[in-house]
C-alpha positions as CSV (number, residue, x, y, z in Angstrom):
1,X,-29.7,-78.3,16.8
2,X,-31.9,-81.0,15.2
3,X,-31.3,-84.6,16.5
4,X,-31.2,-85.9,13.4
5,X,-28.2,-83.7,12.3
6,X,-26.5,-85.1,15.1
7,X,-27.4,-88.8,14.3
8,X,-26.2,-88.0,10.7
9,X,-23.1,-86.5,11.7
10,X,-22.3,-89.0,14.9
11,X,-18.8,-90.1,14.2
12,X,-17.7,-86.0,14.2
13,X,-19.8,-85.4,16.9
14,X,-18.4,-88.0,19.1
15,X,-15.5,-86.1,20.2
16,X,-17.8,-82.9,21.7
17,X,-19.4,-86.0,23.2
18,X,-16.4,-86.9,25.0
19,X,-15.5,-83.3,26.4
20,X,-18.9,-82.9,27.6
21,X,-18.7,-86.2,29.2
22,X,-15.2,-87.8,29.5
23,X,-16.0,-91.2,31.2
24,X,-18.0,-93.1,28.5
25,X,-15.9,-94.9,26.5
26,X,-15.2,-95.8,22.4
27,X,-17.1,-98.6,22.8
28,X,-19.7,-97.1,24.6
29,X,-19.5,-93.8,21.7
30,X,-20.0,-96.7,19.5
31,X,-23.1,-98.9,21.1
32,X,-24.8,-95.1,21.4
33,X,-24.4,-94.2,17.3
34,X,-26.3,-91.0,17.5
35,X,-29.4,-92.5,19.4
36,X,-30.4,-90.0,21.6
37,X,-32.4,-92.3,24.1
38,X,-29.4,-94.8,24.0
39,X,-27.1,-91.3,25.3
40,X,-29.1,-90.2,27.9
41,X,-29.7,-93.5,29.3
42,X,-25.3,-93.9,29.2
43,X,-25.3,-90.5,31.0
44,X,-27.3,-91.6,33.4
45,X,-25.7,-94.9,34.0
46,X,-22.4,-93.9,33.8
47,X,-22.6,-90.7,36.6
48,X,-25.3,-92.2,38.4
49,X,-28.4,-89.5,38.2
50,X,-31.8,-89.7,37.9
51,X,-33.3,-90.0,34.2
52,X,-34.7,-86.4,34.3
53,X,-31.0,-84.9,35.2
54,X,-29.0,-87.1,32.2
55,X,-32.3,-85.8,30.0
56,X,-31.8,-82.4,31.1
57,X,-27.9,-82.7,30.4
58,X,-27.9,-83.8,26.7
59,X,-30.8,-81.3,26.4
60,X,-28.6,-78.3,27.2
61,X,-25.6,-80.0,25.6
62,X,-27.5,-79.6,22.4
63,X,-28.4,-76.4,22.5
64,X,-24.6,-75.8,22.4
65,X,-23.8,-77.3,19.0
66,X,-24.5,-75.5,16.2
């Protein structure tokens, strides 16, 4: 999947966002707006991991969507 079809498309993809990872909030959905760099650093923040594992996590999330 290309990033930017997933910047494009944020407001449907924000609900596969939230099953992958429950804990960030609406307003946190929001402040990300299909910025991939803004997600990975939320990742990170929120479950408290190194920058390489949140990287690694939306990585493999989006080789999922299709």
């Amino acid at each position: 999947m290309n990033w930017d079809q997933v910047a494009g498309n944020w407001k449907q993809f924000t609900g596969k966002v939230k099953e992958q990872w429950g804990d960030l909030t609406d307003d946190e959905l929001d402040q990300i707006a299909g910025k991939r760099d803004i997600l990975v650093g939320k990742v990170q923040e929120k479950y408290g991991m190194v920058k390489e594992e949140a990287e690694k996590q939306v990585k493999d999330w989006e080789k999922t969507q299709r």
